[in-house]
C-alpha positions in Angstrom: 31.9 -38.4 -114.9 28.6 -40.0 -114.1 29.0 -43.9 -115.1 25.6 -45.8 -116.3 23.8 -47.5 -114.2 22.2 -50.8 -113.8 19.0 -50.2 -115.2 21.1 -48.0 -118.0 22.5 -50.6 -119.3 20.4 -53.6 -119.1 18.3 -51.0 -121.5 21.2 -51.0 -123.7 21.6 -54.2 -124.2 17.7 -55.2 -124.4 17.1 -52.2 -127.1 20.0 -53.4 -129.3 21.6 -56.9 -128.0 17.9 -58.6 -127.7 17.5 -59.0 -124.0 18.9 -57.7 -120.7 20.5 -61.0 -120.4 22.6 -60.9 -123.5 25.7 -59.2 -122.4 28.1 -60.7 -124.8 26.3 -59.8 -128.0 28.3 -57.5 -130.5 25.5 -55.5 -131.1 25.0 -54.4 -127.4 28.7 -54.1 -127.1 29.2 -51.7 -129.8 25.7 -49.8 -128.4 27.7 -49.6 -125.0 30.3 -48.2 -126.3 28.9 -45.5 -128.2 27.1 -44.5 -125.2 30.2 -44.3 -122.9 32.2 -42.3 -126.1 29.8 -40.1 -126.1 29.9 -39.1 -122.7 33.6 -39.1 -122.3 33.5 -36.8 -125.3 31.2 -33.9 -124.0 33.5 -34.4 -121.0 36.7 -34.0 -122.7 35.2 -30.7 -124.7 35.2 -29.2 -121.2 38.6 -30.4 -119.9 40.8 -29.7 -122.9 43.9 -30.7 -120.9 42.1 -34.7 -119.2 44.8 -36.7 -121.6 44.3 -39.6 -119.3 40.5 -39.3 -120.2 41.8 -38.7 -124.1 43.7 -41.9 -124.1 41.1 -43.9 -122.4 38.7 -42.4 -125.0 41.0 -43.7 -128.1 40.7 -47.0 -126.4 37.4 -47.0 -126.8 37.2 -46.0 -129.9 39.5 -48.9 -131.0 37.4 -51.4 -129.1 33.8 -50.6 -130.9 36.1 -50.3 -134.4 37.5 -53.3 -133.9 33.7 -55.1 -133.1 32.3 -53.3 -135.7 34.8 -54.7 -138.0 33.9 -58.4 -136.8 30.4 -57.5 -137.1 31.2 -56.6 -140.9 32.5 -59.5 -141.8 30.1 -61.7 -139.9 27.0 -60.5 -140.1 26.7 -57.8 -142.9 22.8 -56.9 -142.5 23.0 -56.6 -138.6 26.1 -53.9 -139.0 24.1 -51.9 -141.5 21.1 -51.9 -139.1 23.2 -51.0 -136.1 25.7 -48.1 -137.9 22.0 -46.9 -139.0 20.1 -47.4 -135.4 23.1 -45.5 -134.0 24.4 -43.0 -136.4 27.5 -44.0 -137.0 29.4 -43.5 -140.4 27.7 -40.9 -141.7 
């Protein structure tokens, strides 16, 4: 499983979090996330049987609920612009 690099993420987190620099923004975070589901999901449509993969996957998807959740509460107009920006909850 190819992991992102550098450049990849620094992207990331200057398309969503505001700058390279801001690593701890929610925003990026969740962005980051949603990037590395994704790729652990097309991955785990071709190894059925990876349940170290799966478990690692529901982790994931436990962390970026769990953020997006904060994100509610916090900051109501920024989590409808990211769920939007990143098509999530359709």
């Amino acid at each position: 499983m190819p992991y992102l690099t550098t450049e990849q993420t620094a992207q990331i987190f200057e398309t969503y979090g505001g700058s390279a620099k801001n690593t701890g923004s929610i925003e990026g975070q969740v962005a980051l996330l949603t990037q590395r589901i994704s790729a652990l999901s097309d991955h785990l449509k071709a190894n059925k049987k990876d349940f170290s993969t799966h478990r690692g996957l529901m982790k994931m998807v436990g962390q970026r609920k769990r953020l997006l959740g904060y994100l509610q509460k916090h900051n109501l107009k920024g989590y409808r612009d990211l769920i939007e920006k990143l098509g999530l909850r359709k």
